[in-house]
N, C-alpha and C positions, 0 to 999 in steps of 0.2 A: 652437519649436512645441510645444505643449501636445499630451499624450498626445490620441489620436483616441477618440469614445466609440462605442459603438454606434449604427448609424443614421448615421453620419457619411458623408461623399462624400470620395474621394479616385484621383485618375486613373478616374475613372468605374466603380470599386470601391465597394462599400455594407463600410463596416466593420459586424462581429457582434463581434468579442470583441478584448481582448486578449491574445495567445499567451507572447507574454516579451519584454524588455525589457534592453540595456544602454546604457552611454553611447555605443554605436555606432548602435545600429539599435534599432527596432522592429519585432517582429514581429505581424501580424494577423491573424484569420483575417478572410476576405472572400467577400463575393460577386462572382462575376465578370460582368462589366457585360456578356460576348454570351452566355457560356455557361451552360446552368443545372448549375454545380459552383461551390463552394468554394473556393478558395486560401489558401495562406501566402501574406502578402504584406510581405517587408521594405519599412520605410521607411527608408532610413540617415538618418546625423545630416548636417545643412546642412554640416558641415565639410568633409565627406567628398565635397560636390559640388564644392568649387574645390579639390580634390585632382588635379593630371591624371593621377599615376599610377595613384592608384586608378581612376580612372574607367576608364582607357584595359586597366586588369587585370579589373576588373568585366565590359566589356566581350566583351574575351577571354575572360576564363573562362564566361559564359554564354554566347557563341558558340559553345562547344567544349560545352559540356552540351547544348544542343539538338542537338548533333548527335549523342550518346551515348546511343543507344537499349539501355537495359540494364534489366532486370527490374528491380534492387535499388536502383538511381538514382532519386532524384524529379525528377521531371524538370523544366523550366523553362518557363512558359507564355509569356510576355512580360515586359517592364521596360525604364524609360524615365525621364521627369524633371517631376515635377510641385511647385508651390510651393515652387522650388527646392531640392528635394531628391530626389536619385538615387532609386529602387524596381525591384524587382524581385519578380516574382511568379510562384510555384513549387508544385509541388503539394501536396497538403494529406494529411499521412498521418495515418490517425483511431486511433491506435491509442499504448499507451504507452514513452515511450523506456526503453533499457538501464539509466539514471540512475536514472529511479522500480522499475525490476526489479529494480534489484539493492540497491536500498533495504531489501528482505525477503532480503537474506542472498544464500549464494552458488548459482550458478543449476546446473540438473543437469548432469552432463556432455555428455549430447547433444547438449542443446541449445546448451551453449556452441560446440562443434564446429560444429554446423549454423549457429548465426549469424555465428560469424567466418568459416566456408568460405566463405555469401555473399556478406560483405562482401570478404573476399581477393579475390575474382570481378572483384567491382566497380570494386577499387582497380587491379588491376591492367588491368583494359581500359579505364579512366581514364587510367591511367598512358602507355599505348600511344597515348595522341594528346598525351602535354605536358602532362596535367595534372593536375595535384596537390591531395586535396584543403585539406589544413594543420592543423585542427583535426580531425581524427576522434578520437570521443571517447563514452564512452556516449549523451551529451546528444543527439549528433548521430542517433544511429543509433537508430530506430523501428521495433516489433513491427505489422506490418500483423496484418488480422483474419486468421488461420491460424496466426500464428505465425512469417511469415517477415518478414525483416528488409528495411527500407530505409535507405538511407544519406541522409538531408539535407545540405546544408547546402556543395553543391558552386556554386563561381560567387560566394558569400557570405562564407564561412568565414575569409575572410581580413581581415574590418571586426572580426573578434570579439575583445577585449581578450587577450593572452597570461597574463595572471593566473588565466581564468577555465579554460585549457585546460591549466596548468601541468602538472598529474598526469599528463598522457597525452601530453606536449608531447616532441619528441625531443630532444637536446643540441646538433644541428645548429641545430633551429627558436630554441632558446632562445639562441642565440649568436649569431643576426640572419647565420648563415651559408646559403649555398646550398642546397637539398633536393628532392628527388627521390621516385618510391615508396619508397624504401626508410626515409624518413621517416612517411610514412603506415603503414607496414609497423608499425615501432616503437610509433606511439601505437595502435594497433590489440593489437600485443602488449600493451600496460598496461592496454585494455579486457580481455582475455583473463583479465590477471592480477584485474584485480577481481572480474568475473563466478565465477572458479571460488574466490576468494580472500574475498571482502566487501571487501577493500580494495586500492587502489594502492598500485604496486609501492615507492613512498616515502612514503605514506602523507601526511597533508592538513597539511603544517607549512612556516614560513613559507621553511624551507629548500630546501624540493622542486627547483626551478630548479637548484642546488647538487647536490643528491645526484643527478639526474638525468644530470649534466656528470662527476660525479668518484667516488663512489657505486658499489662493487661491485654486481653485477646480485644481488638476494637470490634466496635458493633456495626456491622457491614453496612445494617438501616443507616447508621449514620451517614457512613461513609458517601453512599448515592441512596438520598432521599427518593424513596417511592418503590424498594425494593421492600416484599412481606417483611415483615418483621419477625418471622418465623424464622428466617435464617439466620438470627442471633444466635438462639440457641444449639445450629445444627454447630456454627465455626467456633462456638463455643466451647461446642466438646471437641471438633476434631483438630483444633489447634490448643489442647491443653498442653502445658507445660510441659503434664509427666504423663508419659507414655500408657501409664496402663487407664489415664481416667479418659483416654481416646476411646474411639468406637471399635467391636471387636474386630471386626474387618474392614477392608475399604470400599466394602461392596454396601455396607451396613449403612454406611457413612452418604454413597454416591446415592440409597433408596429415600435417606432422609432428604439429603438436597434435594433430591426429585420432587417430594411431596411440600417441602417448602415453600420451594418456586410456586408451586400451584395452588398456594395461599394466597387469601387475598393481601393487598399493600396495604401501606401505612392505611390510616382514616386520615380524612382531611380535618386540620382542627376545629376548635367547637366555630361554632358561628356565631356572631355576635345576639343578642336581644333582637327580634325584629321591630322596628320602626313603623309605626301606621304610615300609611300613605296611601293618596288618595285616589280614587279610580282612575281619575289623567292620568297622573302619574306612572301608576301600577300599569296600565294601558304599555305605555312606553317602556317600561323596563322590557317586559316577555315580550315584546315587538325584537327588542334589539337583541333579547335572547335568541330567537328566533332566528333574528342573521348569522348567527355563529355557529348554529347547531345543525346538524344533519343525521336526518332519521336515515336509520338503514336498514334494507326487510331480507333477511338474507335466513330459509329456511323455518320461515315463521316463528324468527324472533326479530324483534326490535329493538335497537340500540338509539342512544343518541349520544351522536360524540360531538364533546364542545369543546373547544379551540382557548385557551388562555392565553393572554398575556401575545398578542402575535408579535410578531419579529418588527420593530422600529430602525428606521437609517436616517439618520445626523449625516450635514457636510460642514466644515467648522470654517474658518476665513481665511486656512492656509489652503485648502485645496481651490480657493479663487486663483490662487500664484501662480500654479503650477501650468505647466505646457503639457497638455496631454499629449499621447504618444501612443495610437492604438496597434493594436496588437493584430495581424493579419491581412489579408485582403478582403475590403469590403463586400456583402453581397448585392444584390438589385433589392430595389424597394419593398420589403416584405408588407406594406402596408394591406396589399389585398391579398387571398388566398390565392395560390395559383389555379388556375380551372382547369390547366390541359397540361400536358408534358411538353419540355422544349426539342424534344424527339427524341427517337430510339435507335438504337446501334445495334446490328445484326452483323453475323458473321456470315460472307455468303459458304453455301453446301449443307445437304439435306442431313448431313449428321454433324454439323459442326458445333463444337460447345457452349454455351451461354455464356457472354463474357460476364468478367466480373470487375466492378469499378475497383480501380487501388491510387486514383489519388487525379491531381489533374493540375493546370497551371490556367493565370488568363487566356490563354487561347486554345489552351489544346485540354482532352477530355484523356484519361489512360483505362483502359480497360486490357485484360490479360485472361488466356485460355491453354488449356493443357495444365494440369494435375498432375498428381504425384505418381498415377503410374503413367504417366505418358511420356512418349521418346522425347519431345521436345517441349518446349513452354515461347509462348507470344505475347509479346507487348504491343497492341494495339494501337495508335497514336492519331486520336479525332481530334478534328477543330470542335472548339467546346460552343462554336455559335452553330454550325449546322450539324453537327453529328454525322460528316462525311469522312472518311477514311481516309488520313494524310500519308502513314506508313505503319509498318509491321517490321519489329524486330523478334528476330528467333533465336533462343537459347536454349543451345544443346542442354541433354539432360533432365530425370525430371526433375520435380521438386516446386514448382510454383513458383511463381514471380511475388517475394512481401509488396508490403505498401512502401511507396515511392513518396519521397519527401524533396518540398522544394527548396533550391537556391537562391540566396537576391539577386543574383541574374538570372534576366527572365527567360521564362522557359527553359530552363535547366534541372534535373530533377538528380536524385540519387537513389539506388532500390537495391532493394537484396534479392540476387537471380537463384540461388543456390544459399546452401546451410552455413558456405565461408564466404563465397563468392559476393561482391558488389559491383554494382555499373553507377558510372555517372554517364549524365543523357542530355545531349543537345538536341530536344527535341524537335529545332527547326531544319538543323539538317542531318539528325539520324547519325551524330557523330558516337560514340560507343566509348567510354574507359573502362576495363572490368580490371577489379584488382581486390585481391586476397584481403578479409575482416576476420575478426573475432566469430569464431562459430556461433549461428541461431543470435546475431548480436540485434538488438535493437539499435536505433537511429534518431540520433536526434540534431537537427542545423540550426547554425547559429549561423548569419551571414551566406557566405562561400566555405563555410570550416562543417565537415560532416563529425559528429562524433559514436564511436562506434562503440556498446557495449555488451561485453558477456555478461549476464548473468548479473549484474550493477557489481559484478568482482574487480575486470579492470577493461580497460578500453584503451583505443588510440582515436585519434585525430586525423583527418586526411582532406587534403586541397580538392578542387575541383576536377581536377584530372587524375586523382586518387594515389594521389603522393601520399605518403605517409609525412604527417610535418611531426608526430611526438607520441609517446602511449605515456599511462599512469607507471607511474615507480611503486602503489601503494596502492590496498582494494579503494576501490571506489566506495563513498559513502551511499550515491545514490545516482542514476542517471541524472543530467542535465538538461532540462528542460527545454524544449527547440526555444531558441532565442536567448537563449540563458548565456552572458559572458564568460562565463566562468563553471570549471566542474573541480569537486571537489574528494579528497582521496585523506587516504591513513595509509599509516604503516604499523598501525599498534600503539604509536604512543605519540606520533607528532600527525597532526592536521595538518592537512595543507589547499589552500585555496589555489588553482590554476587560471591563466588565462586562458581561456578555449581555444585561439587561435595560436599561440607560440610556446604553449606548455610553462612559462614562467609562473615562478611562485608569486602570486602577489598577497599573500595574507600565510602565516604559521601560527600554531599554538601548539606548543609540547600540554597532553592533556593529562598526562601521567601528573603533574606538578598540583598543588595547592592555588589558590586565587583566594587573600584576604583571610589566609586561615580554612577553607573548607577547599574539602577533598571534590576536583571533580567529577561525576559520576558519570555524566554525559553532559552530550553536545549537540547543539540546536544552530541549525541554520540553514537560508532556502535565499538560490537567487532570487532578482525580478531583471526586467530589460539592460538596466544600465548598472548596476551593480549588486551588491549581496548583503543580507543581514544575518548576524551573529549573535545568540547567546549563549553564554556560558552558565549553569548550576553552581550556584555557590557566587555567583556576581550576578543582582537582579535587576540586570539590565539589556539594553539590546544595541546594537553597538551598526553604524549601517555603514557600507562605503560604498566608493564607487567601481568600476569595473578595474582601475588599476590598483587598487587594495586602497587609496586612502579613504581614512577615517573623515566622513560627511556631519555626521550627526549622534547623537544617544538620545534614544528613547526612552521616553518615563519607565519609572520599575513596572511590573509586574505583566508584562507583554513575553509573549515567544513566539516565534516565526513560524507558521504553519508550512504545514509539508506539504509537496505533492502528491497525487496520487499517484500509484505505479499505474506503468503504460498498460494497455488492454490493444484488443485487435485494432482498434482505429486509433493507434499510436496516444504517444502522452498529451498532458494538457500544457498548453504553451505556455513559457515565463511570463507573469503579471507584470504590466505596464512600470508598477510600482511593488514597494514591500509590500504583503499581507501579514500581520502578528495577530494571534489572539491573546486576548486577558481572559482568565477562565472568570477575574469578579465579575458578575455582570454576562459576563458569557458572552464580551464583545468583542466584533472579529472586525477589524479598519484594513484601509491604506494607509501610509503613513507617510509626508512629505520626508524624502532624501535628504533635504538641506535644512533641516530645522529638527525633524525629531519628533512632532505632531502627527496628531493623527490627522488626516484629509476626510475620510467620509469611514463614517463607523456604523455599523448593524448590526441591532442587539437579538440574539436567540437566545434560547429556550437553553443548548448546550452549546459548549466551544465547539468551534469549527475543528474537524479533525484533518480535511484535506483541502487541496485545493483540485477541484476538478476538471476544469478549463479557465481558458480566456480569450476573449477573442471582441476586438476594437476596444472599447473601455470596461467591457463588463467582464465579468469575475465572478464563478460557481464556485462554490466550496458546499463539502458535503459535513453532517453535524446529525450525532444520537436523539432520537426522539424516540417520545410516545404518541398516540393519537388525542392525549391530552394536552400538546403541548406545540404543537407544529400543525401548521392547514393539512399537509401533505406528507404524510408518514407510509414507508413501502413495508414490506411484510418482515424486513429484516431490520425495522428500526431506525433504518438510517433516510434521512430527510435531505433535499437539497435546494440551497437560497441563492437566486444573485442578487448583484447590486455592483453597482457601476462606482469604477474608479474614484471620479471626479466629482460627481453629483451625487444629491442624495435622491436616489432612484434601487428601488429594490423587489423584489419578488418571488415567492416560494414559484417551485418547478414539479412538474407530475410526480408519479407515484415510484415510477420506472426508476431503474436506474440512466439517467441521462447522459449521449455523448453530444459534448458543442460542437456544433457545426457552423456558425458565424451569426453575424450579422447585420443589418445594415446599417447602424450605428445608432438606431431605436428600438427595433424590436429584434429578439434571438431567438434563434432557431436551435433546436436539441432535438436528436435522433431520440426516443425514447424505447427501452425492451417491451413494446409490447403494439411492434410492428407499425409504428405512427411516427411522422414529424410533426413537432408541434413549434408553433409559434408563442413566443411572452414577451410582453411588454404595451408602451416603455416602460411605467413604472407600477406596474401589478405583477399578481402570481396569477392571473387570471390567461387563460387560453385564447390567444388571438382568433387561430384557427386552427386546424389540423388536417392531415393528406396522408390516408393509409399508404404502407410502404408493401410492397413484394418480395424485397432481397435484401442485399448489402447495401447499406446507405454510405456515402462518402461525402465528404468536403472538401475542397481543394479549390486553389485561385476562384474565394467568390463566387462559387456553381458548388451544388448540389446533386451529386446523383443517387437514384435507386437502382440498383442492378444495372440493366446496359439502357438505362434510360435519363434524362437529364431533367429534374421538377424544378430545379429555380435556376 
């Protein structure tokens, strides 16, 4: 049976989407044929229907889940047997798994405590009726809206390939022997170890199964230096070999974590003899101490946090060669703070909406009104010098006008009107194309090429009059970064690099195969402007090209291409001018010249860079795990964020906030910050130019800057 499309009928379910896929099962999301909600809805594979044991465990195991009323459980709606094959259908949790969270590095303490206490909960009053989930695994386990966790995949989890759960798999499960909670316990403890670690406890090699059976338990201190040492001994018991020297429950297990974690860390090692020295001297040291440290009085205690080791940026002799190539349209001078607004946009009539900014081009400013319950929605269309009202487009329906992205021709924009619907827009003369997208699809332009995607599952391509030029044949690996040449897809077992604009393949790699004797596990790769870099696991190497797939250059060993971050309300961050790789030695994050293989300009932190989070004319944010002993600027969830600029070696820590770019004018950058402020940095400090409290939505668009229906740079 052919994968099912959207609009399809199956057991009196409407398939919407694809959710994920192995040679066991498919999963869907669906509409439910009495209810108005959603479901997950596995379809398993025909094989699996003249199985009697499976069925008759299937069965069983959703028996016992409907009758499991537990907060953290998804629970099980129905399943049954249609076009002869078994299905089951479960609730649909909207929120992102453990798997893609911990994709960004390792997660705060708290919260790792708070999501495995949950899950311990769960497992264990499962466990008190007989039944086991088998696979728990970050995959499995789902952030609802608040933050708290749900466990999937109970009733199911036993169709799912044992390859695919190796990492978290216990030594009983992997010996086709008997298991109990205290096997759940175990793979629960290997989520534990990635969430506070980045990685499982054996790490992703074709040996894992092995090291998991025979394989001293590693010591997590090790693993990420500065974690208590206390949690030695918690992984110590609950990843023992043999089931019974585990903890007796996994609730027993998730109280020890808990108290672990709120152990103190390592101790710093001893200190060397002190040295006399002389009052000058000694003068000057606590002088310089002094500049690094900052008192804090917060509830009549005092802290002092001191800064180690701050972040250093190298540019080496090949980035003199290169032809920079900035990334956006420039803004006006930020050298001085703005004192006043460049005007405000009102909508005339005594009840008329507050517009809201969604994007803008050189001359013209877009602001949009009417919500989701209103008959109609407007797009606004200002000249972006005087904030006078050039026209008003109106579209039927509600639903909000997204954010509006531009084309290299100027003044042409593209926007999402509705939840399928798209327009492209000549905003000089109010010209209109609307044509049919990928549902809720985000957006990203490269050129005149819009590209459209669901869910980073699959997408199409469409011209400027919203032709359709090509969609993916295979899920998308990840959206395409606006200016990115290239997006790239799977089918399961062959990679494929596309052109953005005519869908040809210019790069394959069948990944199922060997590379040099080793198996590989995964796959690493992120465009920049003019082409894309690739590594492979098991070849340590980075391999670069250009936009029509050839091979430019190889980069020294131990480099891999840092990711983007996923898009948020003020859309993705745009493709780097050049490659970004990190080296975790050293914890250096460079450019690296296309035509040679060198790095251009390197800047060393505290941790590897995990994302990249804008770009815009030559500077370049990536965000990277800290502590407040190790970064100027640490936010309350650990994570810190640096730029530094393509070409030069020019660098500097960013607020506390989490930061969105909004440009700049080719020295100093501007970033929206969460905590209602624009700030200014640069050029080559983490130091704050200025700042200009905000009221609303902040936007960037051709070079201008807006706060709500008002225009600051």
């Amino acid at each position: 049976m052919n994968p099912l499309q959207p609009g399809d009928a199956f057991a009196g379910y409407t398939i919407e989407r694809l959710l994920s896929e192995d040679g066991m099962r498919e999963v869907y999301l669906a509409r439910d044929p009495r209810l108005p909600h959603r479901d997950a809805l596995t379809i398993f594979a025909a094989p699996l229907t003249d199985d009697d044991q499976f069925r008759a465990r299937l069965d069983r195991e959703a028996g016992l889940v409907s009758r499991l009323r537990h907060p953290v459980i998804a629970g099980i709606s129905d399943r049954g047997e249609s076009d002869g094959r078994l299905w089951i259908a479960s609730e649909y949790i909207d929120g992102p798994d453990l798997a893609a969270v911990a994709r960004s590095g390792p997660m705060p303490h708290e919260q790792v405590a708070q999501v495995i206490g949950q899950v311990a909960d769960a497992l264990d009053a499962a466990g008190a009726l007989g039944l086991v989930h088998g696979t728990v695994a970050p995959a499995t386990i789902r952030l609802a809206p608040g933050g708290h966790a749900r466990l999937t995949g109970f009733g199911i989890a036993h169709a799912q390939p044992a390859t695919d759960t190796a990492l978290f798999s216990s030594p009983e499960r992997l010996q086709q022997q008997a298991t109990d909670t205290r096997s759940d316990q175990y793979s629960l403890a290997c989520t534990a170890f990635l969430l506070l670690t980045g990685t499982a406890p054996y790490g992703a090699t074709a040996e894992v199964a092995r090291a998991h059976i025979h394989e001293p338990v590693p010591s997590i201190s090790a693993r990420r230096p500065g974690l208590p040492t206390a949690l030695d001994a918690v992984f110590q018991r609950a990843l023992a070999k043999n089931p019974a020297d585990r903890y007796p429950s996994s609730r027993e297990f998730a109280a020890d974590l808990q108290r672990a974690l709120s152990a103190p860390t390592q101790p710093p090692p001893p200190a060397a003899p002190p040295k006399r020295r002389s009052r000058k001297r000694l003068a000057i040291i606590l002088g310089a101490i002094a500049l690094v440290s900052v008192l804090i009085v917060a509830g009549g205690v005092y802290v002092v946090r001191t800064y180690i080791n701050p972040p250093t940026v190298t540019a080496s002799d090949d980035a003199a060669d290169l032809t920079k190539d900035p990334v956006g349209t420039p803004l006006p001078s930020l050298d001085d703070k703005p004192s006043t607004v460049k005007w405000e946009f009102t909508v005339p009539g005594e009840d008329s909406d507050v517009p809201v900014p969604i994007g803008g081009t050189r001359d013209y400013a877009l602001f949009t009104t009417g919500d989701y319950l209103a008959d109609t929605t407007v797009l606004h269309i200002v000249d972006a010098e005087t904030g006078k009202s050039v026209r008003d487009l109106t579209f039927p329906g509600p639903g909000g006008i997204g954010a509006c992205e531009n084309f290299q021709t100027p003044n042409t924009v593209v926007c999402r009107v509705d939840a399928s619907t798209f327009a492209t827009i000549d905003l000089t003369t109010g010209t209109v194309h609307r044509f049919t997208g990928p549902e809720s699809g985000d957006i990203s332009v490269t050129g005149d090429v819009v590209f459209i995607g669901n869910d980073e599952k699959t997408g199409s391509a469409y011209d400027i009059t919203g032709r359709k030029l090509w969609s993916s044949s295979g899920r998308l690996d990840f959206m395409p970064p606006p200016g990115s040449p290239v997006v790239g897809q799977t089918d399961g077992t062959v990679f494929t690099v596309r052109d953005i604009k005519t869908g040809d393949a210019v790069y394959t790699r069948d990944t199922s195969k060997s590379v040099d004797g080793h198996h590989i596990v995964n796959f690493h790769w992120a465009p920049f402007l003019s082409g894309f870099a690739v590594k492979i696991l098991g070849r340590d190497q980075v391999e670069l090209f250009d936009a029509a797939g050839k091979r430019t250059a190889v980069a020294e060993e131990g480099w891999l291409p840092v990711e983007y971050s996923p898009s948020s309300h003020n859309g993705q961050p745009a493709a780097t001018p050049l490659p970004v790789l990190v080296n975790e030695k050293g914890s250096r994050t460079a450019t690296f010249h296309p035509g040679t293989g060198e790095p251009a300009v390197t800047v060393s932190l505290m941790y590897p860079a995990q994302f990249i989070k804008g770009a815009v004319g030559t500077r370049i944010v990536v965000s990277y795990r800290a502590t407040s002993l190790e970064a100027p600027k640490v936010g309350k969830n650990g994570t810190a964020f640096q730029w530094f600029d393509a070409y030069e070696a020019k660098s500097g820590a960013l607020s506390l906030g989490v930061p969105t770019v909004l440009g700049t004018d080719g020295t100093t950058i501007v970033v929206d910050d969460d905590d209602d402020r624009v700030k200014a940095y640069g050029p080559d400090s983490g130091t704050e130019a200025w700042t200009i409290r905000t009221r609303g939505e902040v936007v960037g668009g051709g070079g201008r800057v807006y706060d709500a229906n008002r225009r600051v740079i």
